[in-house]
C-alpha positions in Angstrom: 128.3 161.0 51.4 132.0 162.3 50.6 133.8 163.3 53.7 133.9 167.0 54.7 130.3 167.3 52.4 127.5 169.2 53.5 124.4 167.3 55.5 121.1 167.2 54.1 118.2 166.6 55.5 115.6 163.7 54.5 112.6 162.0 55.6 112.4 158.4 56.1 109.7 158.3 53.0 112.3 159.6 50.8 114.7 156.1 51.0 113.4 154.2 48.0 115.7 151.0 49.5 114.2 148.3 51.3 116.8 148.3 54.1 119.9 150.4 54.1 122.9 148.9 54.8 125.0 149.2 57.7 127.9 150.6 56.1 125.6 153.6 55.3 124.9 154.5 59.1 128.0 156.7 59.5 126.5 158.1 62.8 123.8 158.3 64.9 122.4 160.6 67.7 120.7 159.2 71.1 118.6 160.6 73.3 119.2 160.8 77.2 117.3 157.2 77.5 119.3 156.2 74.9 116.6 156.4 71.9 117.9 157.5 68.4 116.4 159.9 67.5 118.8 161.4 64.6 120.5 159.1 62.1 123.3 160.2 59.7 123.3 158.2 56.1 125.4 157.9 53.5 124.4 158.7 50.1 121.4 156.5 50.3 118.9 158.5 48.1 121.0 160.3 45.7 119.1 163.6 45.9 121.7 165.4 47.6 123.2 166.3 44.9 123.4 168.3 41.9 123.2 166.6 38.5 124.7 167.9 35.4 127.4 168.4 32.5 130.9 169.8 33.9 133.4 171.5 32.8 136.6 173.0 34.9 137.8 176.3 34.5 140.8 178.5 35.4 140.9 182.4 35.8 144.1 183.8 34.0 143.2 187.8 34.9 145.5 187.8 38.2 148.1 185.0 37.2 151.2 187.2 36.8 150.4 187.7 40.6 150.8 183.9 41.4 146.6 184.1 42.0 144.7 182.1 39.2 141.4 180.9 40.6 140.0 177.3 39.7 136.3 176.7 39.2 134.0 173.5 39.0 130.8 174.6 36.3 128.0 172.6 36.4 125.3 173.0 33.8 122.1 171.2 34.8 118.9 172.0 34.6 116.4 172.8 37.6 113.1 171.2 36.6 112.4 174.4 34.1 115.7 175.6 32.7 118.7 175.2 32.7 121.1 176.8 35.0 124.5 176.9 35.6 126.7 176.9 39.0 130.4 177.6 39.7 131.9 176.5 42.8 136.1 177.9 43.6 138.4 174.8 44.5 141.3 174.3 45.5 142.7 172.1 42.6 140.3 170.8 39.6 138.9 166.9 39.6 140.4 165.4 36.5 137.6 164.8 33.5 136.0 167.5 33.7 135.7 168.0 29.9 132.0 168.6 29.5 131.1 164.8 31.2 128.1 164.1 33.1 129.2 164.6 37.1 127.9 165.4 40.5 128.4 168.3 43.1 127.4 167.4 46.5 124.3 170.2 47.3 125.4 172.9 50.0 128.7 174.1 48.6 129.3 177.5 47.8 129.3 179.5 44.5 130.5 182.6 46.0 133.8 183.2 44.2 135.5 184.2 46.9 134.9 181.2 49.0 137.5 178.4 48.2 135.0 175.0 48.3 138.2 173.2 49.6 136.4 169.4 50.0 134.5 169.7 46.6 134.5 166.4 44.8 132.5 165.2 41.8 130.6 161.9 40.9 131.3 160.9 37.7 127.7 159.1 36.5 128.0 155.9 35.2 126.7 155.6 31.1 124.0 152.8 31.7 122.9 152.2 27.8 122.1 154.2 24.6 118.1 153.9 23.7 115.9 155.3 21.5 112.5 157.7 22.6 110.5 154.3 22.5 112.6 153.3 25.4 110.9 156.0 27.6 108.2 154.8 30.1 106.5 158.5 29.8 108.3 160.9 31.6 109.2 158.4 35.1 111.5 155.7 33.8 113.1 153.8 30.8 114.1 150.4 29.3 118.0 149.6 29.3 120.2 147.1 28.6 120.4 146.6 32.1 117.1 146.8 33.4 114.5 149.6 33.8 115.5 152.6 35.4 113.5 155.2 37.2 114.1 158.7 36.3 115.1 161.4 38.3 112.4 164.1 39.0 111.8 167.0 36.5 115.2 165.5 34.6 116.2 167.9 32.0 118.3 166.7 28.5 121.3 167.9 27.2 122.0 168.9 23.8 126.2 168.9 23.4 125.9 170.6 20.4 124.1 173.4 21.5 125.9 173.3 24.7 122.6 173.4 26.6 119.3 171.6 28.7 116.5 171.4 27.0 113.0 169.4 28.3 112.7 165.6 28.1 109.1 166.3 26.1 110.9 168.7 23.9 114.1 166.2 22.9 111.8 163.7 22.4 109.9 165.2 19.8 113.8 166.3 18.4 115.9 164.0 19.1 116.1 159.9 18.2 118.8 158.7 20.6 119.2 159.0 24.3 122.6 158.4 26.8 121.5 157.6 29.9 123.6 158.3 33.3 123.1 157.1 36.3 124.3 157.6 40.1 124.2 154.0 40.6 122.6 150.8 39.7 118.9 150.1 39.7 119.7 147.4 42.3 121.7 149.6 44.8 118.7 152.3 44.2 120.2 154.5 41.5 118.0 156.4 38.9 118.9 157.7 35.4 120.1 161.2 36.5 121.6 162.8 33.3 120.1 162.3 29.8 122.4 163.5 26.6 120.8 163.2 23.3 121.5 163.6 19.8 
């Protein structure tokens, strides 16, 4: 996990990795007879975080007054619909140009709360594939292996600027990006879809 990011909780079923390595134990909790009994991971599972498109914008309405707000929007889509979250930082992460990214889950989207450790993910474009590729609705054929896919993953549409259903843009839609959090190896799943 990025330092200064919120803590999520997980259960030991939800680790899809054999083994986790050891640089992934960033701390651990004992017990008066010196039993763990709380461990703290790295990003080990990738579900503590939200997936989507972002895009980076400033508020002008005060700036005469030296106060222009920044703003991280992440489009993504919650299992159902889309939605879309705005978290206040202090300076915008470069890229942010409607690209598949990452927010770390526990931040803030109350404007008036300055997220000042924010930090995206950029997602990694694994291959381009066709709806054939698709292994139903839990995984798909790459290039580079087969990937599972996230749970409930939404597709985006950049030329309607939204999230649409993976059943949907596959009866729409012939070709498929597919993003990932990390490789299949190092237990990343395809995490953002963008067809057209």
């Amino acid at each position: 996990m990025l330092s200064g990011a919120p803590l999520n909780a997980i259960n030991v079923s939800d680790i899809d990795l054999t083994s986790v390595p050891a640089s992934q134990i960033k701390y651990t909790v004992q017990d008066n007879a010196g039993t763990v009994t709380n461990i703290v991971l790295g990003d080990v599972t990738g579900e503590s975080w939200i997936y989507g498109i972002g895009y980076g914008k400033r508020d002008k309405t005060d700036e005469e007054n030296g106060n222009s707000p920044e703003y991280v929007v992440l489009r993504h889509w919650d299992g159902a619909k889309q939605e879309e979250s705005t978290f206040r930082v202090l300076t915008l992460p470069r890229g942010l140009g409607g690209v598949p990214i990452a927010v770390p889950r526990g931040y803030s989207t109350d404007a008036s709360i300055v997220n000042t450790s924010l930090d995206t993910l950029k997602l990694t474009l694994i291959d381009t594939v066709k709806s054939s590729a698709f292994d139903g609705s839990s995984g798909v054929r790459t290039k580079d292996g087969y990937y599972e896919l996230a749970e409930n993953i939404g597709v985006y549409i950049s030329e309607q600027n939204r999230f649409i259903s993976l059943q949907t843009a596959k009866s729409n839609y012939t070709s498929f990006r597919v993003y990932a959090n990390k490789t299949a190896e190092n237990g990343g799943k395809i995490r953002v879809i963008v067809a057209s």
